[in-house]
KEDO-475746 format. One record per residue (C-alpha): residue in one letter; residue number from 0; x, y, z. Coordinates in steps of 0.2 Angstrom, whole numbers, always signed. Layout:
BEGIN
@residuo: A; num: NUM; u: X; v: Y; w: Z
...
***
This chain:
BEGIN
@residuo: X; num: 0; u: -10; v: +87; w: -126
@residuo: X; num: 1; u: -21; v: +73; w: -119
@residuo: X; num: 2; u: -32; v: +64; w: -132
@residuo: X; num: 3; u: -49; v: +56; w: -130
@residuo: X; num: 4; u: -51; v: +37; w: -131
@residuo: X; num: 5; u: -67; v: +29; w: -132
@residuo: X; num: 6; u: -71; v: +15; w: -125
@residuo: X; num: 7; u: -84; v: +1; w: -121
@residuo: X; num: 8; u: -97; v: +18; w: -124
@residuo: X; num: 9; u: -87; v: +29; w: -112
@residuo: X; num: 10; u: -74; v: +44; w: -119
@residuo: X; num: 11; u: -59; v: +43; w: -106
@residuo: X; num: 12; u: -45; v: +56; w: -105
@residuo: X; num: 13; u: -27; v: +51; w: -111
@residuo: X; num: 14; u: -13; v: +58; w: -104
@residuo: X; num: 15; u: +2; v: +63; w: -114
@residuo: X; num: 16; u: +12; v: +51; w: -112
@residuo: X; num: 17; u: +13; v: +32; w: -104
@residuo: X; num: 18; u: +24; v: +39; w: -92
@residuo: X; num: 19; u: +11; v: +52; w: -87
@residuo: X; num: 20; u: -6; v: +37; w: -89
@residuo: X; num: 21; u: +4; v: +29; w: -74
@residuo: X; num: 22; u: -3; v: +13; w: -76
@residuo: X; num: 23; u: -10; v: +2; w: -63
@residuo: X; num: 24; u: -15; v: -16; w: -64
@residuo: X; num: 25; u: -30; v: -17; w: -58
@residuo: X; num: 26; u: -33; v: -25; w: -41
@residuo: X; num: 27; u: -47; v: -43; w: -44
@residuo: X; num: 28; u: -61; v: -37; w: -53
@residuo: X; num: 29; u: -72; v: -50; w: -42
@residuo: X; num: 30; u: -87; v: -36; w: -41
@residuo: X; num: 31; u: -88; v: -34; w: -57
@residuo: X; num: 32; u: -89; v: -53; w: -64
@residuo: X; num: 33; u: -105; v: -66; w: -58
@residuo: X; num: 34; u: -93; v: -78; w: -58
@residuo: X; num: 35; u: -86; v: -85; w: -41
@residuo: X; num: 36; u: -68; v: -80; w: -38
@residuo: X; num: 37; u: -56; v: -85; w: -24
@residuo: X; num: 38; u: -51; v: -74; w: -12
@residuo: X; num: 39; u: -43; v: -58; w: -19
@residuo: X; num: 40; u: -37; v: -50; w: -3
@residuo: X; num: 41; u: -21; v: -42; w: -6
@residuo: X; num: 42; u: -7; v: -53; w: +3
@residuo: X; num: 43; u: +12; v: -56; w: +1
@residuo: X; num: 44; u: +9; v: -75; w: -2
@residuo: X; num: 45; u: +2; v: -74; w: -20
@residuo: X; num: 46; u: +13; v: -56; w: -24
@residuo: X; num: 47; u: +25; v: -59; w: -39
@residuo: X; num: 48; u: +36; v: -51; w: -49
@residuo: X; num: 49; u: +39; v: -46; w: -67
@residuo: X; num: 50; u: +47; v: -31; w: -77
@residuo: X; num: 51; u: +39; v: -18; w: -86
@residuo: X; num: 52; u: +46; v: -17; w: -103
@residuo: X; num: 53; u: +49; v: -3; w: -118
@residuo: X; num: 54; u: +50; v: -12; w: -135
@residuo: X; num: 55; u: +58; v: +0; w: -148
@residuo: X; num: 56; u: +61; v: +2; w: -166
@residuo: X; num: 57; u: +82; v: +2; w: -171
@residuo: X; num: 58; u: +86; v: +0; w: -188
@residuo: X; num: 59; u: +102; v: -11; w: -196
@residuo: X; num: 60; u: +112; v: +0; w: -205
@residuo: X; num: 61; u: +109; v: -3; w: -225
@residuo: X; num: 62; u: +92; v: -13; w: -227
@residuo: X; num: 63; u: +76; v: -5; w: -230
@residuo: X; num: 64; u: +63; v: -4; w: -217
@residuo: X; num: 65; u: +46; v: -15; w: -223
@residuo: X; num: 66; u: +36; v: -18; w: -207
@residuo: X; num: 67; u: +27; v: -2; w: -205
@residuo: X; num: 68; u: +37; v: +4; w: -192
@residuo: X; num: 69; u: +50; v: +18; w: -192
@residuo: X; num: 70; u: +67; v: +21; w: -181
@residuo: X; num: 71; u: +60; v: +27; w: -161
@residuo: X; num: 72; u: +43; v: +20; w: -164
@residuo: X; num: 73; u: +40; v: +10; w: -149
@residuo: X; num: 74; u: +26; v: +3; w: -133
@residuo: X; num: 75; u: +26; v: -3; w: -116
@residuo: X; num: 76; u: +23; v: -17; w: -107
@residuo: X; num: 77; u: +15; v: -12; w: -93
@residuo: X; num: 78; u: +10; v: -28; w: -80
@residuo: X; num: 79; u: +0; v: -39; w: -92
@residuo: X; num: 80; u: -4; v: -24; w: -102
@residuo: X; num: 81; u: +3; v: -16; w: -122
@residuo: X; num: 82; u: +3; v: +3; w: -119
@residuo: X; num: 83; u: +6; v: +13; w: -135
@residuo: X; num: 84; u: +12; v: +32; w: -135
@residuo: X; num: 85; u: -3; v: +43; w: -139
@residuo: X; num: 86; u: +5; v: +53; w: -153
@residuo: X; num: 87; u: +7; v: +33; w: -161
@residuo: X; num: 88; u: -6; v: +21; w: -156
@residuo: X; num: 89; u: -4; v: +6; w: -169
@residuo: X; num: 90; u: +10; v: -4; w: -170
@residuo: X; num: 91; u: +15; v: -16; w: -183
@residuo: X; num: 92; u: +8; v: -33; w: -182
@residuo: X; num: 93; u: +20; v: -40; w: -192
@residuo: X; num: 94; u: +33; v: -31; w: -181
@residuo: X; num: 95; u: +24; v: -34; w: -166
@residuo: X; num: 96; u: +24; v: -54; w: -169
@residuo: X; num: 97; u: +44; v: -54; w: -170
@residuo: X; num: 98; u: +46; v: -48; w: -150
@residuo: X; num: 99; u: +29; v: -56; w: -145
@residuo: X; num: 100; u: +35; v: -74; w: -140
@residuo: X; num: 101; u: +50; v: -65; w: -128
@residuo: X; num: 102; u: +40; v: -55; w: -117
@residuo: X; num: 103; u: +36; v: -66; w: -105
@residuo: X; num: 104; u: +53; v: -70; w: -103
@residuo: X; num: 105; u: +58; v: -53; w: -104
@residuo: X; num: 106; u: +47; v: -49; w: -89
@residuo: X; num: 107; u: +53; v: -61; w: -77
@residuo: X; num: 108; u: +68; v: -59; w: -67
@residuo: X; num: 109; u: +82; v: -69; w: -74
@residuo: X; num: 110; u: +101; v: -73; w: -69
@residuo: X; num: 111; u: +115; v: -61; w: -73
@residuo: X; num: 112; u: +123; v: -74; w: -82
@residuo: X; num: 113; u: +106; v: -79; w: -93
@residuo: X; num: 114; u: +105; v: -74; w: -112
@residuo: X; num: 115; u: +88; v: -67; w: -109
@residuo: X; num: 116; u: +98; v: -53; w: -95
@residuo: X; num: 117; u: +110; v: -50; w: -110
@residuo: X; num: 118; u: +103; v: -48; w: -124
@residuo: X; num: 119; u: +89; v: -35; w: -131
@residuo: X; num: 120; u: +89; v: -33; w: -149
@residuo: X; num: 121; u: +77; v: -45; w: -160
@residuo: X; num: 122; u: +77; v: -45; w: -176
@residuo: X; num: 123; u: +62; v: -42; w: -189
@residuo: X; num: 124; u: +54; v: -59; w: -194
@residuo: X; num: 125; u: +58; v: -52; w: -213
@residuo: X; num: 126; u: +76; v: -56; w: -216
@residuo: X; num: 127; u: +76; v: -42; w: -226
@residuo: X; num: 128; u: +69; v: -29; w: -216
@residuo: X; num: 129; u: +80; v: -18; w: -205
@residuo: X; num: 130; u: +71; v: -15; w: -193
@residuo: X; num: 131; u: +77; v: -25; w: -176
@residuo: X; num: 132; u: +66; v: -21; w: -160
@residuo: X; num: 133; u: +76; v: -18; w: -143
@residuo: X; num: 134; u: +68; v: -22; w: -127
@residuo: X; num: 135; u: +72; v: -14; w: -112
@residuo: X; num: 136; u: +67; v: -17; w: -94
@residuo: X; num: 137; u: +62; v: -1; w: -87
@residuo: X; num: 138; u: +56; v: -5; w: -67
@residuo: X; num: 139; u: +50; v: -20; w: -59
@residuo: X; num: 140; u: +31; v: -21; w: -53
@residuo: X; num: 141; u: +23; v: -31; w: -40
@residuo: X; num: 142; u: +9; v: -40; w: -44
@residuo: X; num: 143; u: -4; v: -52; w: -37
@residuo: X; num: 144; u: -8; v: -69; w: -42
@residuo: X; num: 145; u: -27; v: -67; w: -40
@residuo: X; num: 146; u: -27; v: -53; w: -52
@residuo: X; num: 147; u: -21; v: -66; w: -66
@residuo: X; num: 148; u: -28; v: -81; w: -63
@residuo: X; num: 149; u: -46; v: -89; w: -59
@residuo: X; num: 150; u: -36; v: -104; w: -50
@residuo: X; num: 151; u: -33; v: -103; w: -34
@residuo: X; num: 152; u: -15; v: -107; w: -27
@residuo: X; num: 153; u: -14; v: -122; w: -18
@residuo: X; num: 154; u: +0; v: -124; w: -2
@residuo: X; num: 155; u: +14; v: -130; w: -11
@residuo: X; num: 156; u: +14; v: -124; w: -28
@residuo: X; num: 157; u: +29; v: -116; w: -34
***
């Protein structure tokens, strides 16, 4: 059953699931800002990659959950963006801050041998908390440099 989201003054329609939302990162939105922006046409020189990710809840047998979060809760990261199930759209802060600060890494493409390829569970920031939050690359997505930055590349930046 789809939901009703409000926002900025406007109800929307909310699909089932994020799955079903099919998520897109928007292309520039240039027309829609008075500030100057670079050139926003879509081209293979400023396309990048990263990972959309699931982050969800696993518990550690024997310790009491304390985060607000509960085994299977979990959200997306969907291009530069946090999509939350619509049956469950809060998450933790608290949880939330503990698998923060490797999503960036997550997202990018990294080598075989690379702990970040290998390893997906992090552990509440609570030692005593059993929650542990697994992160899962779900599908790479192409994205474009003007989408996320005001800055303009330069030839020769890597």
């Amino acid at each position: 059953m789809a939901s009703k989201v409000k926002k900025a003054g406007k109800v929307g329609r909310v699909a089932d699931t994020p799955r079903a939302m099919n998520v897109k990162e928007p292309r520039s939105s240039a027309k829609n800002s008075a500030a100057p922006r670079h050139s926003t046409r879509k081209t293979a020189d400023d396309e990048f990659v990263l990972y959309d990710l699931r982050i969800e809840v696993v518990e550690t047998p024997g310790k009491p959950f304390v985060s607000h979060v509960k085994v299977g809760d979990w959200f997306e990261v969907i291009g530069g963006r946090l999509v939350f199930p619509p049956d469950r759209p809060s998450f933790s802060l608290y949880a939330m801050m503990a698998v923060l600060p490797f999503i960036p890494a997550k997202q990018r493409p990294t080598h075989p041998n690379d702990w970040m390829s290998t390893d997906s569970e992090i552990a509440s920031l609570d030692p005593a908390c059993g929650a542990k939050f697994r992160i899962t690359r779900l599908k790479e997505r192409t994205l474009h440099h003007a989408d996320y930055s005001a800055l303009p590349l330069r030839a020769g930046d890597d």
